[in-house]
N, C-alpha and C positions, 0 to 999 in steps of 0.2 A: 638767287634771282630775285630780285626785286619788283613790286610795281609801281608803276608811274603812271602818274594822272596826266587821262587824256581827257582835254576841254573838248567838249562838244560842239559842232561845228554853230558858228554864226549864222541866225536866219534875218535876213531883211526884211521886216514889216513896214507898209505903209503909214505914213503917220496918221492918224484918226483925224476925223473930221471935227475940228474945235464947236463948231455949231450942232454937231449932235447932240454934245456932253453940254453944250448952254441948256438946248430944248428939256435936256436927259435932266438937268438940273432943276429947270423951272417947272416941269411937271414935275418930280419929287417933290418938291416946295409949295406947291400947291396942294398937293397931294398932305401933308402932312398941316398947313393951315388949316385945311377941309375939316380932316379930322381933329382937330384942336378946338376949331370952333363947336364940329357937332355933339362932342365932350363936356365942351361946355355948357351948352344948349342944355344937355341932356340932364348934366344937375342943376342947372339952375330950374329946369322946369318940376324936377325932383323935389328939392328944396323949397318952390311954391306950392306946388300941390301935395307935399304929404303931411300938410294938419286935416285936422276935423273942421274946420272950417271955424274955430273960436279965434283967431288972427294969431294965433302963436304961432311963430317958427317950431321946427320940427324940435328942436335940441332942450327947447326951455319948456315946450309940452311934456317930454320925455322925463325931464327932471323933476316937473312938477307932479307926474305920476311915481316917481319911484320914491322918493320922500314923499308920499300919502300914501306908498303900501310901507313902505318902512317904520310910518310914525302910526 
């Protein structure tokens, strides 16, 4: 005796409504702008305010201390 595959019966769903998935889309999209900009906000304010206030960027202060503990 063998088995044979039985398909599972057919369900009819309605078709979704094309302007949810617009709305469902364009809040995602915003939703991830938001967060892109707030990202970026977040280091650039980073990047201003973490010297001592002698006008160097963070990266060439850094350097200039480790070559004067090094040397």
């Amino acid at each position: 005796m063998s088995e044979d595959y039985v398909r599972p019966p057919i369900v009819a769903l309605e078709v979704r409504s094309q302007w949810v998935a617009v709305w469902r889309f364009r809040i995602l999209l915003a939703a991830v702008l938001i967060g892109l900009i707030l990202v970026i906000a977040l280091v650039a304010h980073h990047i201003v305010h973490s010297g001592d206030g002698s006008g160097a960027v963070g990266g060439v202060r850094q350097a200039k201390t480790l070559a004067s503990s090094l040397g």
